[in-house]
C-alpha positions in Angstrom: 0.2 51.3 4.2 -0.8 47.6 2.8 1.4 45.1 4.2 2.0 41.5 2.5 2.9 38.8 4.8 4.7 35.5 3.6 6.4 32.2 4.9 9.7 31.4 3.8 10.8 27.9 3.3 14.9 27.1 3.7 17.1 24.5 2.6 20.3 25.0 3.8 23.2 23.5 3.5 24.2 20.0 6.0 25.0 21.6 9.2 23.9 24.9 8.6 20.4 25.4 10.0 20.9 26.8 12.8 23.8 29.3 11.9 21.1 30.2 9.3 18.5 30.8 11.9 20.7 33.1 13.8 22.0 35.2 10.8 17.9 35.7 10.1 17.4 37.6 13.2 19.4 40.7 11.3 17.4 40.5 8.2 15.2 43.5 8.3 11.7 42.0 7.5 12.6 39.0 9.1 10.6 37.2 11.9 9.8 34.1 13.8 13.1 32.1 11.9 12.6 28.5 13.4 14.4 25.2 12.5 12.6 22.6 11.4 12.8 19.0 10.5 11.5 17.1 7.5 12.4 18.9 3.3 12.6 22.3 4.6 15.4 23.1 7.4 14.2 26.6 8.6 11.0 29.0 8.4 10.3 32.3 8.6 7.8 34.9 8.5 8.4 37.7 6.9 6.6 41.2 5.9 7.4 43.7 3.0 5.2 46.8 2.2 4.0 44.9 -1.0 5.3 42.1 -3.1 8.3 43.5 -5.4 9.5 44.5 -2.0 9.2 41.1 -0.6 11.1 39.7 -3.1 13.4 42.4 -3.8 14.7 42.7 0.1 13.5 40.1 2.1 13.5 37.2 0.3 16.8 38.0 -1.6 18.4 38.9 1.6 17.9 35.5 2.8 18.8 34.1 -0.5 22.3 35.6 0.0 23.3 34.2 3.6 25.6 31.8 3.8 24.3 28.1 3.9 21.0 28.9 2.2 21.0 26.5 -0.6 17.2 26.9 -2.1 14.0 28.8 -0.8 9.9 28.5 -1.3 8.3 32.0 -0.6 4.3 31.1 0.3 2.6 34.4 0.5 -0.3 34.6 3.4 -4.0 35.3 1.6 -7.1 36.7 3.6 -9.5 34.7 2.6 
């Protein structure tokens, strides 16, 4: 079964990374959720069986925590 990986970028809200990095270890999908510093205040890899899934689970799971303010889904290419 094809598997499409991706990076997802967080914005959260002031004070919330890291409560946001700890609710991401219960989001099926969901791996590698590190804070970060600079625009973006947490990362994570993530995996879905192809890209409406990604977006459809993953990405709106995360989307739905509390603190997540914005996110930038970058889908990993084989080149």
């Amino acid at each position: 079964m094809p598997v499409i990986a991706a990076y997802i970028l967080i914005q959260t809200r002031v004070g919330s990374a890291a409560a946001v990095t700890a609710a991401l270890q219960d989001v099926p999908g969901v791996s590698e959720p590190a804070c970060l510093t600079g625009p973006y205040d947490v990362i994570v890899r993530a995996q879905a069986s192809d890209i409406h899934q990604l977006a459809k689970s993953v990405a709106a799971q995360i989307q739905s925590l509390v603190g997540v303010e914005r996110t930038v889904t970058c889908p990993v290419i084989h080149l």
